[in-house]
C-alpha positions in Angstrom: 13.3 -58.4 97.1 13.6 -61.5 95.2 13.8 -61.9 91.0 12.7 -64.9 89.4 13.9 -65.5 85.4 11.6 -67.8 83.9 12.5 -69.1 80.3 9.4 -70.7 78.5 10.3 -73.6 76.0 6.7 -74.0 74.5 4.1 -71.4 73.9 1.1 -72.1 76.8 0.3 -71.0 80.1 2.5 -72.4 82.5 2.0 -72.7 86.7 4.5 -73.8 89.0 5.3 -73.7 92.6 8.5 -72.0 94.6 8.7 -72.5 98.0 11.1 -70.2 99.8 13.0 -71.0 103.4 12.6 -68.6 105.9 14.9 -68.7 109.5 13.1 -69.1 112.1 10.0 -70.3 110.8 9.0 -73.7 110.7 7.3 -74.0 107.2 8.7 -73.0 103.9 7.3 -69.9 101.7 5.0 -71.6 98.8 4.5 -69.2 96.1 2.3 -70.0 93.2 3.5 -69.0 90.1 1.5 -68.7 86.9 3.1 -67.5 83.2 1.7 -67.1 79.6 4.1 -67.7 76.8 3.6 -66.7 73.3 5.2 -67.4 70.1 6.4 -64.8 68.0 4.3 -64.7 65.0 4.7 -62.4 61.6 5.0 -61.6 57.8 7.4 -59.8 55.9 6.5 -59.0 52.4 8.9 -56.7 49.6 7.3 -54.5 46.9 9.2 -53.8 44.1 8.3 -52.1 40.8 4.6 -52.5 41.7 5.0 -56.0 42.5 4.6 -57.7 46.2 6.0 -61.0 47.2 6.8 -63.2 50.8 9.7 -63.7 52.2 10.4 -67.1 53.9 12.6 -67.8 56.8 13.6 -71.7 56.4 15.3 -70.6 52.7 17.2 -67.5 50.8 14.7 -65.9 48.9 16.2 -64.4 45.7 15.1 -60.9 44.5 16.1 -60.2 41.2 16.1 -56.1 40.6 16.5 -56.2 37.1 18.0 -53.4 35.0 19.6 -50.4 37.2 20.2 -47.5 35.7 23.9 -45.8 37.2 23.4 -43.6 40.2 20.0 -43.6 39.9 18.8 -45.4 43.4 15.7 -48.1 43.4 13.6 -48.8 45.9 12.6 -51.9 47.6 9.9 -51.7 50.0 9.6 -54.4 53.2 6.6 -54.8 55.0 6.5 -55.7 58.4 3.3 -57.3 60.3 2.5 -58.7 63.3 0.1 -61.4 63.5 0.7 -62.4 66.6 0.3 -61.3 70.6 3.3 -60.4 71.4 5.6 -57.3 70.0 8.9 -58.0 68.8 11.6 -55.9 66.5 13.5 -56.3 63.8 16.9 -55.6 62.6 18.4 -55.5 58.8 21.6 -56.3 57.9 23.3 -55.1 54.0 26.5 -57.3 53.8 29.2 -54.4 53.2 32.4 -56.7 52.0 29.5 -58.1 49.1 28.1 -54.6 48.7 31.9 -52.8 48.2 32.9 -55.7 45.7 30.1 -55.1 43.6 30.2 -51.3 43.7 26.4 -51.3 45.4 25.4 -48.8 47.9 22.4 -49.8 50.0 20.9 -47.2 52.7 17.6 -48.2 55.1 15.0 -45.8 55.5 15.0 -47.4 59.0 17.6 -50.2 60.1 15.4 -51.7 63.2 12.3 -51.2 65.0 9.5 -52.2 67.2 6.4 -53.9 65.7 3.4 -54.1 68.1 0.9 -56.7 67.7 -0.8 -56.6 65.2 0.2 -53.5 63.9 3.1 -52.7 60.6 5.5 -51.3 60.0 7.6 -50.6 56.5 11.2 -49.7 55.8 12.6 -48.8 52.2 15.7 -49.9 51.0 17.6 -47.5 48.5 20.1 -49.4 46.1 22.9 -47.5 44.4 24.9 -48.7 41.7 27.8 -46.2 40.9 29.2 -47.9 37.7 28.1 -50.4 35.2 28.5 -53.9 36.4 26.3 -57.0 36.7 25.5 -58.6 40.2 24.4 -61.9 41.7 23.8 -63.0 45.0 24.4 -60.0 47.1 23.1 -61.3 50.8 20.7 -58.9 52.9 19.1 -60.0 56.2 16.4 -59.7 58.8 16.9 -60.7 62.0 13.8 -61.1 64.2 14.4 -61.2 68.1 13.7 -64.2 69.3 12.2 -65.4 65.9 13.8 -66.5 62.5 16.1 -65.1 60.3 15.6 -63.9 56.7 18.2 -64.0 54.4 18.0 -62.2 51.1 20.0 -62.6 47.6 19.7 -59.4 45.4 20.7 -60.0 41.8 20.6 -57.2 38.6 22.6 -55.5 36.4 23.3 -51.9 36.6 23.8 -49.5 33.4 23.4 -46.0 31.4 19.8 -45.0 30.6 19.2 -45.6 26.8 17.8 -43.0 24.2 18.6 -41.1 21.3 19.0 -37.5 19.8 17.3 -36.2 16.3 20.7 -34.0 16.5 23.7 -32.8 18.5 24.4 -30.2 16.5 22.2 -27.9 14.3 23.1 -24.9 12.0 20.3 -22.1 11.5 21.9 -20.9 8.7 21.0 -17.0 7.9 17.7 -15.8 8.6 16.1 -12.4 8.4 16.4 -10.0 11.0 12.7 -9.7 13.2 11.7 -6.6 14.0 10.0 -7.9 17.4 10.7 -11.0 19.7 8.9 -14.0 18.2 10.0 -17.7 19.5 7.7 -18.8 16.8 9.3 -17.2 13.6 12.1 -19.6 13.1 12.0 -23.2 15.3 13.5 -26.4 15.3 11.9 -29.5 17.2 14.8 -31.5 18.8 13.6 -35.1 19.2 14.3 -36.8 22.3 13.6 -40.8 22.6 13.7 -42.6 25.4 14.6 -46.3 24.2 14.3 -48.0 27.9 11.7 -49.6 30.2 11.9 -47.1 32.2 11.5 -43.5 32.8 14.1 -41.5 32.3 14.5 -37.8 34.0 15.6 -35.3 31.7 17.0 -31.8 32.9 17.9 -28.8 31.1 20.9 -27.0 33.1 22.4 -24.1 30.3 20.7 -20.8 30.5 19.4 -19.6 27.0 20.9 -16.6 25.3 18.9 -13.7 24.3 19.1 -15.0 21.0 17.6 -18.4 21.9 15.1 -20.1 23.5 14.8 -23.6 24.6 11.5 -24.7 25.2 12.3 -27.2 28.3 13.3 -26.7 32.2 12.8 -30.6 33.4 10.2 -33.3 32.7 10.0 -37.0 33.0 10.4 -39.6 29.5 7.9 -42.3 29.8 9.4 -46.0 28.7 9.5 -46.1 24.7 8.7 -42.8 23.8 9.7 -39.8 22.8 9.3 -35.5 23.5 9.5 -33.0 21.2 11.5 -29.7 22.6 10.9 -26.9 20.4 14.2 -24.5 19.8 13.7 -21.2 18.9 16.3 -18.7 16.8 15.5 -15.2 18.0 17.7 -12.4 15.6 17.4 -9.3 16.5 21.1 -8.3 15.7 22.7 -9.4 12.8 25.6 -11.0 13.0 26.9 -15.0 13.9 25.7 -16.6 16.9 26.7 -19.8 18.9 25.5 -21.5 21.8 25.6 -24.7 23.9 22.6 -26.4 25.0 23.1 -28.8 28.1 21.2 -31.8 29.4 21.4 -34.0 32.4 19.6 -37.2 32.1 18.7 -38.9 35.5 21.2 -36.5 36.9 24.3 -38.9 35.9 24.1 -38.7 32.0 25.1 -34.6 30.5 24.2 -34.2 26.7 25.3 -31.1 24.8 23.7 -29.8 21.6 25.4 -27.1 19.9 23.4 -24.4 17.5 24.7 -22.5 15.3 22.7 -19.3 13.6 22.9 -16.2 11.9 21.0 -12.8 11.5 21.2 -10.8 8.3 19.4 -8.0 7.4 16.3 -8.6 4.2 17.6 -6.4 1.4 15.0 -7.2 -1.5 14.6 -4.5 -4.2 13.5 -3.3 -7.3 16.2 -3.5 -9.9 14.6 -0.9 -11.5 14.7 1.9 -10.0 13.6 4.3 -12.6 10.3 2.1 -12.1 9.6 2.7 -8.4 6.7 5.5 -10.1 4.9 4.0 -13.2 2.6 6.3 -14.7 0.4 4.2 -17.1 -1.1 7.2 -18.5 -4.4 6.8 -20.0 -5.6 3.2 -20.2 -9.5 2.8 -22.1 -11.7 1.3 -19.9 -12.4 -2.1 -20.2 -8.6 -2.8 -21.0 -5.8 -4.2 -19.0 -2.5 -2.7 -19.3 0.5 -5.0 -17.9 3.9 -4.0 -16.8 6.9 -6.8 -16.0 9.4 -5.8 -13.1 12.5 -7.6 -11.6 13.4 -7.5 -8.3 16.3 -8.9 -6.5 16.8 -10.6 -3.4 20.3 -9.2 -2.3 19.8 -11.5 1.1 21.9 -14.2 2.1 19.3 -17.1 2.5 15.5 -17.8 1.3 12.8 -15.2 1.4 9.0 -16.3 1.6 7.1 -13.7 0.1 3.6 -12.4 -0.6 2.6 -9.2 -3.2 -0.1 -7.2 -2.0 -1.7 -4.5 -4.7 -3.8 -1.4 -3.8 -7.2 -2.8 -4.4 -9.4 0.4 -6.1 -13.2 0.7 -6.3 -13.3 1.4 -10.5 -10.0 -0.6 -11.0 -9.4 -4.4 -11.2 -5.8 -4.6 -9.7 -3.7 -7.7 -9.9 -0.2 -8.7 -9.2 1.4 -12.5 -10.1 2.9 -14.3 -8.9 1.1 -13.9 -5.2 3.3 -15.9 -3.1 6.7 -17.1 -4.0 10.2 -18.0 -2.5 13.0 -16.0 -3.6 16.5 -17.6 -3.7 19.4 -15.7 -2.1 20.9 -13.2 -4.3 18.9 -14.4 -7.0 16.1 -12.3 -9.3 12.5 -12.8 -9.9 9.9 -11.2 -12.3 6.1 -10.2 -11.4 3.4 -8.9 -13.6 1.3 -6.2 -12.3 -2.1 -5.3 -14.7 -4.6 -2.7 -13.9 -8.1 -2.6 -15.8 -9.6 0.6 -15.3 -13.7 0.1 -15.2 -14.8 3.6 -15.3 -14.3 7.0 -17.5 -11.9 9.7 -15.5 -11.2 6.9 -12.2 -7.8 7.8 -10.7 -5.8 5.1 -9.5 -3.2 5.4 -7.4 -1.5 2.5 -5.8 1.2 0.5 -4.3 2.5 -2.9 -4.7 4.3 -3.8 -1.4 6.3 -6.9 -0.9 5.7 -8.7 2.8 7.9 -11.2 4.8 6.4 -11.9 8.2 6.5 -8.6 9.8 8.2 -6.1 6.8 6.4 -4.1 4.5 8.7 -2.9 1.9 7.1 -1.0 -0.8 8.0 -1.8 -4.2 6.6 0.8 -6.6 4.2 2.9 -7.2 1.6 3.1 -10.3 -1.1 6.0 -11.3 -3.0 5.4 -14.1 -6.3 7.2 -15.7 -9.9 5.3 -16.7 -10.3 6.9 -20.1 -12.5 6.8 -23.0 -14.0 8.4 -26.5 -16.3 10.9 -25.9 -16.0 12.9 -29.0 -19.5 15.1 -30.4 -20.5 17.9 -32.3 -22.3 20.4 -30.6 -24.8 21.3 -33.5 -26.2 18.3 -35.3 -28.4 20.6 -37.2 -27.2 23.6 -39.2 -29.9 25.4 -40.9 -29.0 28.5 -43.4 -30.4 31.4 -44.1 -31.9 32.0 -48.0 -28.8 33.1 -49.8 -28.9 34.8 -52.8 -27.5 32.7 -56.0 -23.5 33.2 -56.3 -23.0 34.6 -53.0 -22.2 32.0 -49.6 -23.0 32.3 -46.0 -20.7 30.6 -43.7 -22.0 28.6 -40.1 -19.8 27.7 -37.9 -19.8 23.8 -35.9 -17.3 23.0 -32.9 -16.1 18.9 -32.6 -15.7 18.7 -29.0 -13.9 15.9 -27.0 -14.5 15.8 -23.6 -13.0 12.2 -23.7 -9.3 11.0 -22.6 -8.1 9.9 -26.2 -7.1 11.6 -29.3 -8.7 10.5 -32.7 -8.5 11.5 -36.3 -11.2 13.1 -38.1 -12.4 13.0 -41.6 -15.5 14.9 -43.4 -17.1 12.4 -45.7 -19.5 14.5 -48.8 -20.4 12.8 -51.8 -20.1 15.0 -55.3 -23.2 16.5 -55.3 -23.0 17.8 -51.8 -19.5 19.5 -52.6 -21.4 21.4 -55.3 -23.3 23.2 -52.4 -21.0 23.1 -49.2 -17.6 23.2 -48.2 -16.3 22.2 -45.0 -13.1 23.4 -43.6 -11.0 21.7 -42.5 -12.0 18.9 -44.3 -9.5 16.2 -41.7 -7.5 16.5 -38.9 -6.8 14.9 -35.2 -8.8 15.9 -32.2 -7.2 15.8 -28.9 -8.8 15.3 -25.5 -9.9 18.3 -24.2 -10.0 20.3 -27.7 -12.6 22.1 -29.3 -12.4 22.5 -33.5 -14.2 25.2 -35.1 -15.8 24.1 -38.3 -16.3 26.7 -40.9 -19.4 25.5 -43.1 -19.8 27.8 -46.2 -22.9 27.7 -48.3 -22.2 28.5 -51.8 -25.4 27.7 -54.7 -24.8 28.0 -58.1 -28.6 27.7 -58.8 -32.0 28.5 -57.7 -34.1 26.2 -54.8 -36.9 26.9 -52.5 -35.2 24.4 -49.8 -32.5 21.8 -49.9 -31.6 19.0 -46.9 -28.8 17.2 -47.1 -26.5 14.8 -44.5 -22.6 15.2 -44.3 -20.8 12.4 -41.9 -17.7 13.2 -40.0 -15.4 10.0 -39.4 -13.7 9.2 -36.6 -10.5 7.2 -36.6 -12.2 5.0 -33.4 -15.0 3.5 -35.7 -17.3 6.5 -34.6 -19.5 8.3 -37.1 -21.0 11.7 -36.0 -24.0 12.8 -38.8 -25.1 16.5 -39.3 -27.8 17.6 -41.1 -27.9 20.8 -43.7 -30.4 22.8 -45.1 -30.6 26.1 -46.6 -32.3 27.8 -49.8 -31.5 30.0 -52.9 -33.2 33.1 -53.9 -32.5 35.2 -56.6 -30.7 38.6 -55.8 -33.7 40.9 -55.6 -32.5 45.0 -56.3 -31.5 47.7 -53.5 -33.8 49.0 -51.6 -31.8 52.0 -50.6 -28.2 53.0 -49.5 -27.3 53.4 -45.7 -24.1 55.6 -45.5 -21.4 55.5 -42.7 -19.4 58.2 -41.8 -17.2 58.1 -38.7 -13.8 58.6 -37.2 -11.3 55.7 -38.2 -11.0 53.1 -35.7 -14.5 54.6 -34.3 -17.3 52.7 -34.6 -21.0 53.9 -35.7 -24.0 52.0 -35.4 -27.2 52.7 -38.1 -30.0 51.1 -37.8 -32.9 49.6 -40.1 -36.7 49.0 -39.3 -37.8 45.7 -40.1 -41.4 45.0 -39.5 -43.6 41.5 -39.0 -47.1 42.5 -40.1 -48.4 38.5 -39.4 -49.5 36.8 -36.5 -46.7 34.4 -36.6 -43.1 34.9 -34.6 -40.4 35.6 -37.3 -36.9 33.9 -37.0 -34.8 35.8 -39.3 -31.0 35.2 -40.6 -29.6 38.5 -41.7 -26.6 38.2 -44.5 -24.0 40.9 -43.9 -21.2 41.6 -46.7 -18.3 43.7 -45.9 -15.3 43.9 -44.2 -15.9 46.0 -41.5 -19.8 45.7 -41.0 -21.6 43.4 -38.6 -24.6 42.7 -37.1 -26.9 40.3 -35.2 -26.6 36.9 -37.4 -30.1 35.8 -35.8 -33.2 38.0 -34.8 -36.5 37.4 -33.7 -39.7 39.5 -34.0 -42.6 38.6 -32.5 -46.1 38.6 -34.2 -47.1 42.4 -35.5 -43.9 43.8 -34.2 -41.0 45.9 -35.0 -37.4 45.7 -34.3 -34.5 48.2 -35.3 -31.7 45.7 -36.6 -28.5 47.7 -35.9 -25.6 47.5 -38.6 -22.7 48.1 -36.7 -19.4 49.9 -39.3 -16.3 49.8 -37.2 -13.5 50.6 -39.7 -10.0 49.7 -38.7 -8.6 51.9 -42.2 -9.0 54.9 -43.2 -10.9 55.5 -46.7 -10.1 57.5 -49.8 -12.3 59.8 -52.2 -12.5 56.6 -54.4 -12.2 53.9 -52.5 -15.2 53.4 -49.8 -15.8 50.5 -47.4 -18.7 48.7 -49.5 -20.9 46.4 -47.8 -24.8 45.0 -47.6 -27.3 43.3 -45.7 -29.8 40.8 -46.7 -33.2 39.7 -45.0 -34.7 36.7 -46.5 -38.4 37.0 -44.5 -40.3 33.9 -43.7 -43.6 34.9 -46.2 -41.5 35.3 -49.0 -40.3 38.5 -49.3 -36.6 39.5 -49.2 -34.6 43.0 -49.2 -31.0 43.9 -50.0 -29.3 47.3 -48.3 -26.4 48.5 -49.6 -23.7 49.5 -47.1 -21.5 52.6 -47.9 -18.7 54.1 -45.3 -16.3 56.4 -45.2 -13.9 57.4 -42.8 -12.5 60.8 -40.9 -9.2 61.5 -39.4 -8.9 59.6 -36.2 -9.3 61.2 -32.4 -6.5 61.0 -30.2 -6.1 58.2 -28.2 -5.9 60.2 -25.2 -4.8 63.4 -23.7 -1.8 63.1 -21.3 -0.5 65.1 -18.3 3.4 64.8 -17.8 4.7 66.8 -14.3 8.6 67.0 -14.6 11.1 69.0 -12.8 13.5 71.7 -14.8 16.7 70.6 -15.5 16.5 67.2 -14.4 16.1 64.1 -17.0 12.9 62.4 -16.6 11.7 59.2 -17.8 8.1 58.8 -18.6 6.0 55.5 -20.3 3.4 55.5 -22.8 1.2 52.6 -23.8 1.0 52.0 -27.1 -1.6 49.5 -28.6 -1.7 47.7 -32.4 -5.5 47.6 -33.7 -4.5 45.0 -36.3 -4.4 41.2 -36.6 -0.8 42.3 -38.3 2.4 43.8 -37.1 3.0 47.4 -37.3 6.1 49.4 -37.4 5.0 53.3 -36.3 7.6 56.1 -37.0 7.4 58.5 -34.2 7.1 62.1 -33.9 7.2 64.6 -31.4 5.7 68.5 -32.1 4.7 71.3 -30.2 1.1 72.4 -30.6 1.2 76.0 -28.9 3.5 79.1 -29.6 6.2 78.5 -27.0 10.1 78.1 -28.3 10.7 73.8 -29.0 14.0 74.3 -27.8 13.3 74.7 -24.3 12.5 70.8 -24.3 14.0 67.8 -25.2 11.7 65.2 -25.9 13.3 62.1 -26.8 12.2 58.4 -28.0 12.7 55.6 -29.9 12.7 56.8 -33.8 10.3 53.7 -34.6 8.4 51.4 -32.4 7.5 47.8 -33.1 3.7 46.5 -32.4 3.1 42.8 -32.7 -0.7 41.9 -33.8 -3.4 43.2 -31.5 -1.5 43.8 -28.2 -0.3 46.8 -26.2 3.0 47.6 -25.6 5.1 50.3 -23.1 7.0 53.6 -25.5 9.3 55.0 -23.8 10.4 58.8 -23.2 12.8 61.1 -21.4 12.2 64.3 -21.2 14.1 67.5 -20.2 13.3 70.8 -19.7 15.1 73.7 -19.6 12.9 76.4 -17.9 9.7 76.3 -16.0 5.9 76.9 -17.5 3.2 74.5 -19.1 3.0 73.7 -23.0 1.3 71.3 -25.1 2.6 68.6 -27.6 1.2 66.4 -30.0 2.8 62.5 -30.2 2.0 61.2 -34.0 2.6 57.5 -34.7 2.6 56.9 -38.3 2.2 53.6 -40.2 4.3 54.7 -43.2 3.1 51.9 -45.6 -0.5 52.2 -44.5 -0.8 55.5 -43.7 -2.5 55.2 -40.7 -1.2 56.4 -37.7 -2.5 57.4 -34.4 -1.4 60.3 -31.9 -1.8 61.6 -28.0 -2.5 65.0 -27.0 0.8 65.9 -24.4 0.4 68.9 -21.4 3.9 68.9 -19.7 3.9 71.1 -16.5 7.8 72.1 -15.4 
């Protein structure tokens, strides 16, 4: 085998001939030789910071990176291309000694390689600067086998990233308590501003606490602007909190931010206390009442607040102020007014205080919708004829079914007084009441018919008008006498026959005298009819031989006619009030009850006594009571008895109680059975 080296000097085809001796043969080898040489042809570009340039071979080409930012690595980019036919590779070459002196660190993607023709190829080189320093002519070269060399001079400065905190520190200060987690409720924006030309990596490295939350994990500054990272105080303890908040900028720079906050409990209340239920009573509709309350914020910092009011259907409800601040430890007054719109609406409400999620209830208020509604329930009061010097009396109520008391006053001229008397003539009406008016018609003289208007004044501006009318006859003789006779306390009922003989309904308006007679004080009989009036004698004393009850009864009748009965009644011993059946056992005290009852509007005192009505021996018994008993006015009340008996058998008794200043008494039949 033979190897031939052949080293072009020129680019071009080249042919040459090599003739070669060979022992024992007479002519020399000729060998024909033909070669192609090509020249090594390329480009090398470098991008940096979006910006691509040439590199030249026959002088340093001078990069200048600009500002560096400490350990943060920039890139340079180198493009290789082959324009030519034949492939060749590349070698680069960082000078160290130049490197180390300036504190530089430069690493190569790829630090030689193959570049076909007309292919590429691109290696990245990674500069380092690991402290602030400024740098000039740092040599880097590319070495292209057989082809030129390419020297570079980097030059730049290297330094800290540039920006600027709104705050390293920050203090909370107290805040309220929340009742749930809310990032929202109390937030600070920290300001972060980048103040380079270039972007700067920011990186959040503490954890939060459960009592704060940072709004960031990592994000990029763009050149000459700013972020806003939101931080959030959580309390859901009270108490003092602290906590460190760290960041890394480009991973070389740490920031810390400290925060200080604090959780306190809201403690807002009425200083009142007595006032937490307001009862406003009766308020007239169409007024507004208005109570002023304090209450005090006990807290350690600023409340917002808003007042809400029970709103109410017949009620206009307000409370001022409706929003407010309240300083800590400090006092403010509201005004809360209610106008009721409506007779009898109830109102009962709240006013309840609200700071973000609380509801604290301030006080409660009731209050009643009220009004006059005062009338008389008769606005017309006709009278029967009377007969001249006597008087019938009528009888008017004054109701009020309003919510207000007034004072009333009967207003009669002169003339009218000369006729009718009103009683009581002024006095105060009080919600709910009825008054009874007693109206007595007296004449002094003779008239077929009078009408005449008496006003009754109330003390709200209210007048209430009734109208009077009546007549006078002249006292026509007796037509007969109608007798009574009947047990005291017994009442008897006589009757008399009155008679319409016309085709006309009668109204009629009997006039009864006496103490203990009464009647119907309105009857009817219809056209051609009769009707048996009953005077009703229900004596409550006894009589004597000359002293009757004395009485009458007048009927004034619609054609004119009139008649006058004279009343005469006299009384008997009374019956017993009952007959009573005592069962006791010999020789043993027994206690027994009787009910006693007073038939007088007066208090009685009764002397009691106890007798034996058959022929038996008294002594055998002991009956005793009280010697007197005491009856209040028109009630019944328990007497009470022991007995004891001495031998067996039946026998009967008679209990007497005796008014001794009246003489009246009363008395019970008594069976005991030992």
């Amino acid at each position: 085998m033979v190897r031939f080296t052949h080293v072009p000097i020129r680019a071009g085809e080249e042919t040459f001939i090599v003739k070669c001796d060979i022992k024992r043969k007479a002519e020399p080898l000729e060998l024909t030789v033909r070669t192609t040489c090509y020249q090594v042809e390329m480009t090398i570009k470098y991008k940096y910071q979006n910006e691509t340039r040439t590199l030249y071979s026959h002088f340093p080409n001078s990069i200048n990176l600009g500002r560096l930012y400490e350990r943060i690595p920039c890139n340079v980019e180198f493009i290789f291309t082959n324009i030519g036919t034949a492939p060749w590779y590349f070698q680069c070459e960082p000078d160290k000694i130049a490197n180390e002196s300036h504190e530089l660190k430069m690493s190569l993607s790829t630090a030689a390689g193959l570049v076909l023709s007309k292919d590429s190829r691109s290696v990245s080189l990674s500069i380092v600067a690991t402290k602030k320093n400024t740098f000039t002519d740092i040599p880097f070269s590319i070495k292209i086998t057989k082809g030129p060399e390419f020297n570079i001079l980097f030059s730049g400065n290297a330094a800290m990233p540039e920006y600027t905190l709104s705050f390293r520190e920050y203090d909370f200060g107290p805040k309220i308590l929340l009742n749930k987690y809310d990032k929202g409720a109390y937030c600070v924006e920290l300001i972060i501003t980048n103040m380079d030309d270039t972007p700067i990596v920011l990186t959040k490295t503490s954890e939060d606490p459960d009592f704060l939350n940072v709004d960031l994990l990592s994000c990029v500054i763009q050149p000459r602007s700013r972020i806003q990272v939101p931080v959030s105080f959580i309390p859901l303890t009270a108490g003092v909190r602290e906590s460190t908040i760290r960041l890394v900028f480009n991973d070389v720079k740490e920031e810390t931010v400290h925060i200080k906050a604090e959780g306190v409990k809201l403690d807002i209340l009425l200083m009142n206390g007595k006032d937490e239920m307001i009862d406003l009573g009766i308020v007239e509709v169409n007024k507004t009442v208005r109570r002023e309350e304090e209450i005090r914020n006990n807290t350690q910092c600023t409340v917002p607040v808003w007042l809400e009011m029970t709103v109410a259907n017949d009620f206009i409800a307000t409370v001022t102020p409706k929003t407010f601040e309240m300083r800590p430890n400090s006092s403010s007054k509201i005004g809360v007014s209610l106008t009721p719109k409506k007779r009898g609406a109830l109102y009962n409400g709240d006013v309840t205080l609200h700071h973000a999620d609380y509801k604290i209830p301030l006080l409660s208020m009731t209050c009643l919708g009220g009004g006059y509604d005062i009338s008389l329930n008769r606005q017309h009061v006709p009278f029967p004829a009377v007969i001249i010097g006597s008087s019938v009396v009528e009888h008017v109520c004054l109701v009020n079914q309003g919510e207000y008391p007034a004072r009333y006053e009967w207003k009669m001229d002169s003339q009218v007084r000369q006729l009718f008397n009103i009683a009581p003539q002024k006095g105060n009406s009080n919600p709910g009441s009825f008054i009874p008016f007693e109206i007595t018609f007296y004449p002094t003289k003779l008239f077929k018919s009078i009408t005449t208007e008496v006003c009754c004044m109330l003390s709200n501006g209210q007048t209430l008008a009734m109208k009077l009318t009546g007549a006078c006859l002249e006292l026509p003789p007796s037509k007969e006498v109608i007798e009574f006779k009947t047990p005291v306390r017994k009442e008897l009922i006589n009757t008399i026959l009155l008679e319409n003989k016309t085709y006309t309904p009668w109204t009629l308006f009997p006039v009864l005298s006496g103490k203990y007679y009464s009647g119907e004080d309105r009857v009817e009989i219809n056209p051609n009819g009769k009707l048996d009036y009953e005077v009703r004698y229900n004596p409550l004393l006894s009589t004597t031989e000359d002293k009757k009850h004395m009485g009458s009864v007048f009927f004034a009748f619609p054609d004119g006619r009139c008649m006058l009965y004279s009343l005469q009644g006299e009384t008997m011993p009374p019956e017993g009030v009952s007959t009573i059946l005592w069962t006791v056992t010999a020789k043993e005290e027994t206690p027994k009850s009787l009910e006693v009852e007073n038939w007088l509007y007066e208090p009685q005192r009764m002397k009691v006594t106890f007798s034996r009505t058959d022929r038996g021996n008294p002594e055998m018994f002991i009956i005793q009571g009280p010697e007197f008993i005491d009856l209040p006015p028109k009630c019944v009340k328990p007497y009470e008895v022991h007995l004891y008996a001495l031998q067996e058998g039946v026998s009967n008794w008679k209990i007497e109680m005796m008014n001794e200043r009246l003489k009246e008494y009363l008395w019970y039949s008594l069976t005991l059975n030992v």
